[in-house]
N, C-alpha and C positions, 0 to 999 in steps of 0.2 A: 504494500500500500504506500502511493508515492504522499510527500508532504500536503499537500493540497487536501487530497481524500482526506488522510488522517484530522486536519484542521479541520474540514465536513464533519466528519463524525464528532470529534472532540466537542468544538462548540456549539454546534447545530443539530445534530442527533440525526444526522441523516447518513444514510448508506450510502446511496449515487444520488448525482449529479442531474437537474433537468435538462433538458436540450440549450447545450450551447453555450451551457456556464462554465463545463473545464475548459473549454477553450479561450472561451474568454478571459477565464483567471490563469490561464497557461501563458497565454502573451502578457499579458500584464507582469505577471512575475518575472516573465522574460524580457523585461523592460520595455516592450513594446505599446504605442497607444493603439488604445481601442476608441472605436463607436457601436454600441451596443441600441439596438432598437428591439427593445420586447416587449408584451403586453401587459397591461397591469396583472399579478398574479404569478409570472411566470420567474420570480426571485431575482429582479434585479442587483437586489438590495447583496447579495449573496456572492455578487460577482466583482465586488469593491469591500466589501469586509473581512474575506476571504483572504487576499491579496493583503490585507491592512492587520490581517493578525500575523502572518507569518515578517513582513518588513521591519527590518533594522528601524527605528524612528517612528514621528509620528504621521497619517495621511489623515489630509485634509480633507474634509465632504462638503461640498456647495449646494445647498439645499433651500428652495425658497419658503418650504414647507414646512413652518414653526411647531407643529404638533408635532409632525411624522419625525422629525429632531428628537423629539423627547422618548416616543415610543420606541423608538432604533435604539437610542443610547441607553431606555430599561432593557432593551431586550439584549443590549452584546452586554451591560454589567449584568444581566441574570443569566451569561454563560458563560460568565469570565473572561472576558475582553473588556479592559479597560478603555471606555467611553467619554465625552463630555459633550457637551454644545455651548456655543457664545450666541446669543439671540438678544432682542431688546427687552424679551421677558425677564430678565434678570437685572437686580437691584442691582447697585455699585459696589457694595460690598462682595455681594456674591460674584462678582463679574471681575475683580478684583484677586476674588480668591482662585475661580476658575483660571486664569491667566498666569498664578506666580506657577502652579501646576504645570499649563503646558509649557511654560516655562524651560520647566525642571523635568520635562517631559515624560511626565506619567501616563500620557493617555497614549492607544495605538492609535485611537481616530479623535477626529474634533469636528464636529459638525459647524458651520455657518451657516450665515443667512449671505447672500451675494450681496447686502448693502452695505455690509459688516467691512468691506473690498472698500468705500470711500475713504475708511478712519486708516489716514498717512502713520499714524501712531501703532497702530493695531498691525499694519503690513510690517512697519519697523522691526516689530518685538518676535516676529513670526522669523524674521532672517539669521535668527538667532537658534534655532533647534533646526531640525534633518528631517527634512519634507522629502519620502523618496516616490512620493504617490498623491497624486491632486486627483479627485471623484467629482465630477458633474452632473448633479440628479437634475430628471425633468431638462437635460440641456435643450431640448425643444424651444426653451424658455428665450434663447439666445436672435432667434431669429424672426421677424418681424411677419415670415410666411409661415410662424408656426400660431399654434392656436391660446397663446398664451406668451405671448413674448410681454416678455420682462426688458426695460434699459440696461438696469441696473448689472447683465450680465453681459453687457459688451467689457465690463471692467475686468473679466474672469485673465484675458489673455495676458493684459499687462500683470497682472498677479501671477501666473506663472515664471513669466518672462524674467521679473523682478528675484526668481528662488534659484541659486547658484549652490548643486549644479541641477539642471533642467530638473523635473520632475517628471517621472512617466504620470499621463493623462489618460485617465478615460471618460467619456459622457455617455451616461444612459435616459434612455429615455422609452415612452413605450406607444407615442405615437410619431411619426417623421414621415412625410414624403420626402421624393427624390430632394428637392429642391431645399427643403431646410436640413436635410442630410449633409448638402453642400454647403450650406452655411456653418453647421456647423464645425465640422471641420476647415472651414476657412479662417472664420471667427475668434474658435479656440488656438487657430496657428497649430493645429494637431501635426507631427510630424510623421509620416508615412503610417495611416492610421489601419488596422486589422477593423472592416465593417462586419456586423454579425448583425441578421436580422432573422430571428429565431422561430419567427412564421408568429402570426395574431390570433391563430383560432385557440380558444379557448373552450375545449371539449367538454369540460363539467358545466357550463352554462347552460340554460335553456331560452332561450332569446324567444321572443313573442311580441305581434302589435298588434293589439285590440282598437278598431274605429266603432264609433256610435256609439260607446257603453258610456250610462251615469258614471261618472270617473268617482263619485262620493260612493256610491253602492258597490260597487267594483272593488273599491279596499277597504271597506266593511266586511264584504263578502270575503273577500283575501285571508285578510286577518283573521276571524271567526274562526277558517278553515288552518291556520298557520298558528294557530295559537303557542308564546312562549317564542316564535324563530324570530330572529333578529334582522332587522331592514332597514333600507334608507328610502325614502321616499323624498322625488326631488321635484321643484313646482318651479315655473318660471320668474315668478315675481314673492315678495316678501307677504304680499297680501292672501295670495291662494297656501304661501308656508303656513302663515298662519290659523287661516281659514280651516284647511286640514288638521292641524294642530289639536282645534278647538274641537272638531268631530270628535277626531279620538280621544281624546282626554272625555268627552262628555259621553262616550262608546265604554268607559273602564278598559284604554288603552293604555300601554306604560308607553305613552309618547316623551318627547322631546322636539325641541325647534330653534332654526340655525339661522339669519342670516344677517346680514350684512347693519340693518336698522336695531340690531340690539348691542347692548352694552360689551366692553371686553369681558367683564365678569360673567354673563350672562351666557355669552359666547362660551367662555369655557368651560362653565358649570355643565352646559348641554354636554358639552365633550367630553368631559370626567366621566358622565356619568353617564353616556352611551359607551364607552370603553371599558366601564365597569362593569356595565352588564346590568345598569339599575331600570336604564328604561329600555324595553324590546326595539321602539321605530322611532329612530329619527326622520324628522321633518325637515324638509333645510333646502334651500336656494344654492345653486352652484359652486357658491363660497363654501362649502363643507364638503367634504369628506377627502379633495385631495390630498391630505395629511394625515390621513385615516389610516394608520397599519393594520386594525382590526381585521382577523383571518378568519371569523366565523360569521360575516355576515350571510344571510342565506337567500336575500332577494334584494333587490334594487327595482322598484318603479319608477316611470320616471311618466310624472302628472303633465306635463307639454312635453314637446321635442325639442333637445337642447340646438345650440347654432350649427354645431356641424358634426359629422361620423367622431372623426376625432372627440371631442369634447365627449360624446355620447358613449362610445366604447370604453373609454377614461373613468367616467362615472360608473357606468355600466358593473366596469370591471371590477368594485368595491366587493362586488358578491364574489361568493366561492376562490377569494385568497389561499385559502387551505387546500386548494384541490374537489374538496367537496360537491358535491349536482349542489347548485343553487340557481337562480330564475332572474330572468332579467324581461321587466314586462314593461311596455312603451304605450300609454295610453293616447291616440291621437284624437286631434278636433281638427278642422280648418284655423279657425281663430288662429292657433296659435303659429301657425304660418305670421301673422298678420303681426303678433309679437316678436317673433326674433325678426321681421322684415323693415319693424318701426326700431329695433335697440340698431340695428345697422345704421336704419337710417341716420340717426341720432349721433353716433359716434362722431369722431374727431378725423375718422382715418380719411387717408388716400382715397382717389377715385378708383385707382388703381386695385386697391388692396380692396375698398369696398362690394367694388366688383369678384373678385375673389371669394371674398364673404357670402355676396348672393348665389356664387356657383355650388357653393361648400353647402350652403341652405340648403339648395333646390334636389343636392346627393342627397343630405339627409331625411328630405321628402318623400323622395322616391324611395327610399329605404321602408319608409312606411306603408307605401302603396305597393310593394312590386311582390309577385305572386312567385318569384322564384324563391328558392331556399335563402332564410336572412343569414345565416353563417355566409354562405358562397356570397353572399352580398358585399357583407363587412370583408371578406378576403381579398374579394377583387378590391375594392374602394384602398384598401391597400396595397394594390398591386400584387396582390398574392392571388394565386393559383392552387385550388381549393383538387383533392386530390377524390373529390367523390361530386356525385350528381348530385344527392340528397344527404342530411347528415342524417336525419332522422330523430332531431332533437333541435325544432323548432317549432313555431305555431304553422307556417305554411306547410312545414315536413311534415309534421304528423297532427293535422287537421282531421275531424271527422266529413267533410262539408265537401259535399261536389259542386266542382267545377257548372258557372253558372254562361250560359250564351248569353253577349252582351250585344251583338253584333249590331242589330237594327241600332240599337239607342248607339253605338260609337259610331254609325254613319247618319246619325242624326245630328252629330256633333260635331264630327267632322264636316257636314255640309256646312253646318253652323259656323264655323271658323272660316271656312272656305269665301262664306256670303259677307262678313265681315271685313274680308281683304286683310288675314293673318296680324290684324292691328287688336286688338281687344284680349283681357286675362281670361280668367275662368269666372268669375263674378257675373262680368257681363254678358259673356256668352250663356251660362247659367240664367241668366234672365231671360233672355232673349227664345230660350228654349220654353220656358217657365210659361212665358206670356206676360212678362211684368208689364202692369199699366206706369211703371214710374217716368217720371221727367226727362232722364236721361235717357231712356229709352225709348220714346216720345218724341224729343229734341230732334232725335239723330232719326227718323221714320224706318227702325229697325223693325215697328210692329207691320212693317210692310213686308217684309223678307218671308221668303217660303216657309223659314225655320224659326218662324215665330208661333210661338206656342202648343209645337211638336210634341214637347216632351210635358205637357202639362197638369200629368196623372202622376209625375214625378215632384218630388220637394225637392226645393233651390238644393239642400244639402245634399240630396241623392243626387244632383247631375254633380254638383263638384265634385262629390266623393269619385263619382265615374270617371271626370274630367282629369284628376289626381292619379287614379290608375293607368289611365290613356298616357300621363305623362312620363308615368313611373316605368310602363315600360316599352318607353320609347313608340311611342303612335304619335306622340305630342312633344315637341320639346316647348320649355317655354325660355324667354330671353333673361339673361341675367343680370337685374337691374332693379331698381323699386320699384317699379312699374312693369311686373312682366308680362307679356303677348305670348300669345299662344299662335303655335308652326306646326302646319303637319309634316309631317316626316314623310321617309318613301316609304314605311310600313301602312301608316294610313294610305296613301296615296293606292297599297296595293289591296286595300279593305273595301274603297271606293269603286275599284276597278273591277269585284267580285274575285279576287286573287288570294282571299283566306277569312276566317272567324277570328273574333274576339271572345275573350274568356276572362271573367273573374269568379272570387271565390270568397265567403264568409266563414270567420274564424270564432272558434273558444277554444277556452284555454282551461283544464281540471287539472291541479295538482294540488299534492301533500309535501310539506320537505321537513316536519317534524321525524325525529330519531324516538323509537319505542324503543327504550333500552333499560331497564332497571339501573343496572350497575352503570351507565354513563352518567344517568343523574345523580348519581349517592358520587360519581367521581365528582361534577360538573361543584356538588357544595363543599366539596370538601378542599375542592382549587378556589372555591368564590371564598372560600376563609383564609384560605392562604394569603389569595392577592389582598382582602381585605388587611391584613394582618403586615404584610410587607410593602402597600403603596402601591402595588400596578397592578394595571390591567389583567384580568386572569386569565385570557388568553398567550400574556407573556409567561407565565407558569408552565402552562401548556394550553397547545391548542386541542378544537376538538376532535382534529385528526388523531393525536396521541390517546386521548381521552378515549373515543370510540374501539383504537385498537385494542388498550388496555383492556377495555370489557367484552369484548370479542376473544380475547387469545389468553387474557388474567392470567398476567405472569409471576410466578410465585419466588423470584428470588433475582439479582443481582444480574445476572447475565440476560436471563429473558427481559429484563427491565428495559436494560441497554439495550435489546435489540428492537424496541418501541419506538417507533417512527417520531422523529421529534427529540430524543431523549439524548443527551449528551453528558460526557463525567460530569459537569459542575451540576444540569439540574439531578442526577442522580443522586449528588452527595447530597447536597441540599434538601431533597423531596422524595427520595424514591423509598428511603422507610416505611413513611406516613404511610403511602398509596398503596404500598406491598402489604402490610398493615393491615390497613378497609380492603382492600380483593382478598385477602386470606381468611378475613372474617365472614364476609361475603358468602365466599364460598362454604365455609365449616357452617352459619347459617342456614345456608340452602341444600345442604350437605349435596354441594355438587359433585362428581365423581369428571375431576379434570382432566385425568386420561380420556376418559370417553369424548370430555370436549374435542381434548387435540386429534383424537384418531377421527371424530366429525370433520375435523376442520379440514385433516389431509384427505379423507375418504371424498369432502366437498371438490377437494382443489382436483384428485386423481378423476372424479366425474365430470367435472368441468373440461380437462383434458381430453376424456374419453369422446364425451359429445362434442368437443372441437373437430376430435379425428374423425367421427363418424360422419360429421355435415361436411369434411372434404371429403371423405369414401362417396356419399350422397352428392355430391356437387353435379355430377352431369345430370343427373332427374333433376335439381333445382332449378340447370342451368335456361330447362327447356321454359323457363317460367319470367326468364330473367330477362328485360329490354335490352340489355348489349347484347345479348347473343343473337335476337331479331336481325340486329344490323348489322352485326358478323356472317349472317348468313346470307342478307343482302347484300353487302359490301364483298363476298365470296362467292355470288352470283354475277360479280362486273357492275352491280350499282354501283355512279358516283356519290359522293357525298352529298351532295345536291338532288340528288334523285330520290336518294333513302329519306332525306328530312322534307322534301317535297311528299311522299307516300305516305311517312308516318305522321305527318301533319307537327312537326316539331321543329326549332331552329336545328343549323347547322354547326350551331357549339354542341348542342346535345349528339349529337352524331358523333364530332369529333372525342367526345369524352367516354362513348362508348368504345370505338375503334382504339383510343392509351387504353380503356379497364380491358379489353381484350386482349392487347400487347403485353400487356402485365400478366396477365394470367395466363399466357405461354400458350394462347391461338396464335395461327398460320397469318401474321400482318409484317408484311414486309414493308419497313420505311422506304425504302428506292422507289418503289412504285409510288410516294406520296410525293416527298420532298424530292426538290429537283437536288440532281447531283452536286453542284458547284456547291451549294449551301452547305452539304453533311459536313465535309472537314471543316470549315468555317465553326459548325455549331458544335464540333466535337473540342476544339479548340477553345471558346468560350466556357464550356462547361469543365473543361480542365482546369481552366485559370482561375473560375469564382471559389470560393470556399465557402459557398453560401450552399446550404437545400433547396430556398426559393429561388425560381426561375426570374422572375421579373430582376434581378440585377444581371442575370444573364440576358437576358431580351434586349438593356439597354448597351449590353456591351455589342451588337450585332445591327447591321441593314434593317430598317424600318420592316420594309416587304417580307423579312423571317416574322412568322408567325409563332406564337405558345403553344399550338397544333404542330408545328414541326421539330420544335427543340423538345417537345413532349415524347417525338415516336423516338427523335434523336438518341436521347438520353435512356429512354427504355428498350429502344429495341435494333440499338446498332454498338456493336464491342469496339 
């Protein structure tokens, strides 16, 4: 076990490594800079502490996020890695005393805050101890095209600059396009930097978007059924924070509420005491939770649609930290289009950037409307290349609700747009289908138009909502601006022409994410005394990953302890009596017979195995059932790709994603017949060179006209 593992398991109680962290921590050690892009969840935090326990000296973490400071630095002193932070939360004396420390260089890490980089004093006193590692959290923050750009960290580079000798760097962050990818590496002056972007899907999630439901009954309904899980519930404005607030508290909810209109006191008392575990749901406006270490949240709704994918996946990604299934539900209205359209408007920025803004919107819309799979959504949106059709663990994936013919009414709308001369939003077209007697309508003698009052057995809300879907998946585009018009595209244009149907589909959403455990709960109070008793959060004790294994496997000594996901020497020294303790009581109570547990537990794992094997034994009977092999068989009949998605009434991505799940599974597809010759060496070369899994860095290293269809068959099916 090389030093690195050993550091894993020592202070973090983990065995291996998630995708992408030894590598990351492998160059860093090797004094190399990194740029790290992961998603929230996926242990950033792991790939710079890591690195910071084993170095000679002290590293420094740049962090804009005052809480997630405090929670990071209880969690490396409660595994024995000396921590601190300097923030404006602290008096003078204390700040004072924190400073003659790292001084004297007691801590392996020190967190900042990036404004902490203006005080000439505070850089002075820092040239004085052995900085052999500078951390960039949230470097997103740097660039002005990312979703959250902060000034205050264009100061980051001259602070290195300033540390003799250089400092290996790295920035994490867990949302970046190409373009602030660039920045920042420009920005920080990164010197020949190792990029790693460790793919955004997040498998334990359940992503869902509910249109038309009372958003108040909706999470009444929620909670009643979730009773006791923990969640953040996030609202556009301070008023609807509120507003919810007030339901649940007057519901006998353990609420809490966050934003920006209440006091600092107030602010953090929420925070204490959602981290303690005292109230189950926080309330809170955008301002909350990205300083949130909390690993056991188990849903996130979110009451409007934030501004953009970014910001939404960020938040989103609050749930299921631990690994855990937890839920991430998006309740949509129109309006609130109308709200992030008016904060845009209202801002300070560029035309430039504004516009920007309204593109980023107009993604995040269609995200709510579009009827393909929202994982593949969120992957594409960041340039990721989603490795299934279906994940089968979304509200569009596994809907109970058939697919509805929309067709008349989208060429009802489409004329409609058509008769307007592609100048008018959805509002107005919306009317104009409606039959609205109003002024504006009136004014312009739109009640003269063929498609006035077509669709009149419909509500204004049901054509937008139509009008939203048409846009979401490409029938419609609209323009990107505060005033956006509505274009048909050449997919309407071939709707018009009798050249295919329209299709939408009605969604619900039934789950449970409570844990029926006896023994997790007798663990869950016997940590909630702990942390009460020593000042933190109790999921810095342990989380409820440890927690659930414990009562699952109830290890009865020293060595099985240690081998508890989560568990590391320091908290064993610390805590693993007590727990070993309550499970051995537990059990002599229940007079469980713990051999027979563990011989279940292997006898589970050997039938699990067994039924793996048996559904590949079974695989060709399934296969006869299965739509890639439809088109395997087509595509092996001399159909083009174009012929089979014309037949099977589907696009031509679909097609293509059959023909890789066929390459992959070791059917008769030859790439030469696909991809023309001159490209293969070109693509085999690009994918030599990236050190990335995702494709999309390979794409940009290649000719426009190579497609994700040819470096797909590339890379799977040419040695």
């Amino acid at each position: 076990m090389n030093n690195i593992q050993k550091a894993l398991k020592k202070y973090f109680g983990y065995n291996s490594f998630r995708e992408g962290q030894k590598e990351i921590i492998s160059d860093v050690i090797n004094n190399r800079d990194v740029v790290a892009v992961m998603p929230t969840g996926a242990g950033k935090s792991i790939c710079f502490q890591v690195p910071a326990a084993l170095f000679e000296g002290t590293t420094i973490v740049i962090s804009p996020l005052i809480s997630l400071m405090k929670d990071q630095v209880d969690n490396l002193n409660e595994a024995g890695i000396k921590a601190t932070y300097i923030n404006s939360t602290l008096d003078s004396g204390e700040l004072n005393k924190r400073m003659k420390d790292i001084l004297d260089e007691k801590y392996k890490l020190v967190y900042i805050a990036p404004e902490r980089l203006e005080s000439v004093a505070f850089l002075d006193s820092l040239k004085s101890i052995n900085i052999p590692f500078v951390a960039v959290d949230e470097a997103h923050c740097i660039s002005q095209w990312g979703h959250d750009f902060r000034p205050s960290y264009r100061k980051i580079a001259g602070f290195i600059n300033s540390i003799y000798p250089r400092p290996i760097v790295g920035a994490y962050t867990a949302t970046a396009t190409k373009r602030v990818k660039k920045d920042i590496i420009y920005l920080l002056n990164l010197k020949n930097p190792s990029i790693y972007v460790t793919g955004f899907d997040r498998a334990n999630l359940y992503f869902s978007v509910l249109k038309g439901v009372n958003k108040e009954n909706f999470i009444l309904s929620y909670l009643s059924k979730n009773k006791g899980v923990t969640g953040i519930i996030y609202t556009a404005t301070r008023k609807e924070a509120e507003s919810i607030y007030k339901l649940l508290i007057k519901n006998n909810v353990k609420a809490g509420v966050y934003h920006a209109g209440l006091s600092d006191e107030d602010r953090n008392n929420g925070q204490n005491k959602f981290a303690y575990d005292d109230i189950e749901v926080m309330v809170a406006t955008n301002a909350f939770g990205m300083g949130i270490d909390k690993s056991n949240v188990r849903f996130v709704i979110h009451n409007n649609i934030p501004k953009n994918m970014e910001a939404y996946y960020q938040e989103a990604g609050r749930a299921g930290r631990d690994g855990e299934k937890s839920e991430c539900m998006l309740l949509f209205a129109p309006k609130d289009i109308q709200l992030q359209t008016y904060f845009i408007d209202q801002s300070n920025l560029s035309m430039e950037r504004k516009s920007n803004e309204y593109e980023k919107l107009r993604a995040m819309v269609d995200y709510c409307h579009t009827s393909q799979c929202l994982r593949k959504y969120i992957l594409r949106y960041f340039s990721e290349e989603a490795a299934f059709e279906k994940c089968d663990n979304c509200s569009n994936c596994n809907d109970d609700c058939e697919m509805k013919d929309i067709t008349l009414e989208a060429l009802k709308i489409f004329s409609c747009v058509y008769r307007v001369k592609q100048s008018f939003g959805s509002g107005m077209v919306a009317d104009i289908l409606k039959g609205s007697k109003s002024k504006k309508i009136l004014d312009r003698r739109f009640d003269r138009l063929s498609t006035y009052g077509i669709m009149n057995d419909y509500t204004k809300k049901d054509i937008v909502d139509m009008i939203n879907k048409l846009v979401a998946d490409n029938y419609l585009n609209l323009s990107n601006d505060g005033y956006p018009v509505l274009k048909l595209t050449n997919k309407a244009v071939a709707v018009l022409k009798n050249k295919g149907n329209v299709h939408i589909k009605t969604l619900k959403v039934k789950r449970s994410l409570s844990i029926d455990n006896e023994l997790f709960e007798i663990l869950r109070k016997l940590r909630r005394n702990i942390a009460v008793a020593e000042k933190v959060p109790p999921y810095i004790v342990f989380s409820d990953v440890s927690l659930k294994e414990m009562s699952t496997f109830m290890p009865v000594n020293k060595n099985e302890f240690l081998g508890i996901k989560g568990v590391g020497e320091m908290k064993y020294e610390k805590y693993g009596d007590r727990f070993l303790t309550l499970i051995a009581d537990y059990i002599k109570d229940k007079e469980i017979n713990i051999s027979s547990i563990r011989n279940n537990l292997i006898q589970n794992s050997i039938n699990s195995s067994v039924s793996s094997l048996n559904d590949n034994n079974n695989i060709k009977k399934e296969e006869k059932k299965k739509s890639h092999i439809i088109t395997y068989e087509m595509y092996k009949q001399g159909k083009s790709i174009e012929e089979i998605a014309k037949i099977r009434e589907v696009k031509e991505r679909t097609i293509e994603d059959h023909i890789v799940m066929c390459l992959r599974e070791g059917m008769d597809i030859d790439a030469y017949e696909i991809v023309p010759h001159e490209y293969i060496e070109m693509i085999k070369e690009a994918l030599d060179d990236c050190k990335e899994q995702r494709l999309s860095p390979v794409k940009q290293m290649l000719p426009e006209v190579i497609s994700y269809f040819w470096i797909r068959l590339v890379k799977y099916g040419v040695n």
